[in-house]
N, C-alpha and C positions, 0 to 999 in steps of 0.2 A: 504494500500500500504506500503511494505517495505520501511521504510525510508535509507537505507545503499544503495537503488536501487537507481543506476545511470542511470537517464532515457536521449534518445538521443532525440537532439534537430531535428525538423522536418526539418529543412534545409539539414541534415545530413541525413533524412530517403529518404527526396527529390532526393539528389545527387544518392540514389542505386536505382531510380525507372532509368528503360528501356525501349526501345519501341523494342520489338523483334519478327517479323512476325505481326505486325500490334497490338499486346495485349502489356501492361504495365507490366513488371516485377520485380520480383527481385531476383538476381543468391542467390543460396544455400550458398555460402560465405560470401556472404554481409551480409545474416539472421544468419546465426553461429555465424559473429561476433556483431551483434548488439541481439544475444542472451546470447553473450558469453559460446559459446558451441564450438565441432570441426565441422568442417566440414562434416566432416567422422562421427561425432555422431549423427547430423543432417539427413544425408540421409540413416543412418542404422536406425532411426526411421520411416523413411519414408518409406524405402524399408520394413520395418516390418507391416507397412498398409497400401500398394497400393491401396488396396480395397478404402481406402478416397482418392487417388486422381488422377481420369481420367486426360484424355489428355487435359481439357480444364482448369485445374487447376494446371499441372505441365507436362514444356513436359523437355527433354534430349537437348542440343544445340548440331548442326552438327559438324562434323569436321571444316568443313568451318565457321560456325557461331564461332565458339572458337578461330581459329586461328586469323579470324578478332577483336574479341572482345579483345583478349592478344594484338595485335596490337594498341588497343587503349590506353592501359595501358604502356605508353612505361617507367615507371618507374621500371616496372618488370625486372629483372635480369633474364636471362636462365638458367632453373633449382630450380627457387624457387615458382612455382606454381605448382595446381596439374598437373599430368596426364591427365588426364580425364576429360571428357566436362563436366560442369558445371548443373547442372538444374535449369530452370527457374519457378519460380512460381508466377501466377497470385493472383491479389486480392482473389480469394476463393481458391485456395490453401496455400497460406500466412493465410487465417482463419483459413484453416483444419491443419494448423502445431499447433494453441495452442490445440488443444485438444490430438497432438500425444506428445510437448514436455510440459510436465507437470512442470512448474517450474513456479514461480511466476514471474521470469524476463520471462518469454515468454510471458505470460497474459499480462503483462502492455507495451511489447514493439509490441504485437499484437493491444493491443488498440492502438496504438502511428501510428501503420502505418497503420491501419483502419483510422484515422482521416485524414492519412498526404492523404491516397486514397481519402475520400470522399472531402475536398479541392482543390485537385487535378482535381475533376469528378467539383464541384460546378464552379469552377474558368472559365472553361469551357464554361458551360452553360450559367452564367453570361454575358461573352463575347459573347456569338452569341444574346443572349438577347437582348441586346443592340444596338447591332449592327441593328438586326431587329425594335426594336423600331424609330431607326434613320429614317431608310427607309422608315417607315411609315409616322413619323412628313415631311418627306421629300416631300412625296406622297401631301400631305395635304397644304403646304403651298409654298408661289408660290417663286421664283427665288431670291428675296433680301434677302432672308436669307442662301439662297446659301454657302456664306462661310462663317455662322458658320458651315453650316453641314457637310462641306468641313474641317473644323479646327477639329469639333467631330470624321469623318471619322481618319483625321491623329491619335487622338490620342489611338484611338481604332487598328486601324492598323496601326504604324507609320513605316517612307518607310524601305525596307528590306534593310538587308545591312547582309555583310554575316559574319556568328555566324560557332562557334564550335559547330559541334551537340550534342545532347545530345542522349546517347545512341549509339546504331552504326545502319549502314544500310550495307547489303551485297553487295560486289563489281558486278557488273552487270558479269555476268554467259555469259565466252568468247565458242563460238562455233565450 
């Protein structure tokens, strides 16, 4: 590994993941700059090997998807983003970029957010894990211990209270 490589901390790869049509993503701009590439240099490799990446590894966002997602960004200024809607790429199209951008910072910040994914995917799992096993010791033993499994519930799901989302969801579609 290049030691001059400034590698980004997974917190930082965290914050560019998305939830967009139901798949986790990451826009074309967020990967340019934590490849430090342009944007433009970015998806002119891409557009030079579509062949690697079908629709379930990178799709184009709608008008509608762009203008809401710019809306989240309300630090942007009018006029200092692109044109053009963004592409999103999932976990296997975010693989298929290090073999189209050949650079050593692409390899090691591909490995960086292959990890921060499978984290991501474990952290998951984990929790419903859990949660299942509850249910079971639950099954199993009789009422006095009630609320510990009531104390374990909360802290597995503790009560919702309402969060900034993460990512965007589309404005419900007026008829």
């Amino acid at each position: 590994m290049n030691q001059q490589l400034r590698l980004i901390a997974e917190e930082k790869i965290e914050q560019k993941v998305f939830l967009i049509r139901g798949k986790k993503v990451m826009l074309d701009r967020d990967l340019a700059y934590l490849y430090e590439v342009e944007t433009k240099v970015l998806n002119q490799a891409v557009k030079r090997n579509l062949e690697r990446f079908p629709d379930d590894f990178m799709f184009q966002l709608t008008l509608e998807e762009t203008k809401f997602l710019r809306s989240q960004f309300v630090t942007l200024k009018h006029g200092q983003h692109s044109k053009y809607s963004s592409y999103a790429f999932t976990e296997h199209g975010i693989l298929m970029l290090s073999s189209v951008l050949k650079s050593d910072r692409a390899i090691q910040i591909n490995i960086q957010i292959m990890r921060t994914f499978t984290k991501l995917r474990e952290l998951m799992l984990v929790h419903k894990d859990l949660r299942v096993k509850i249910e079971e010791l639950e099954k199993k033993y009789d009422s006095q211990f009630k609320i510990v499994f009531n104390a374990l519930r909360r802290l597995i799901d503790p009560p919702q209270r309402p969060k900034t989302p993460i990512g965007f969801v589309l404005p419900p579609k007026k008829i």
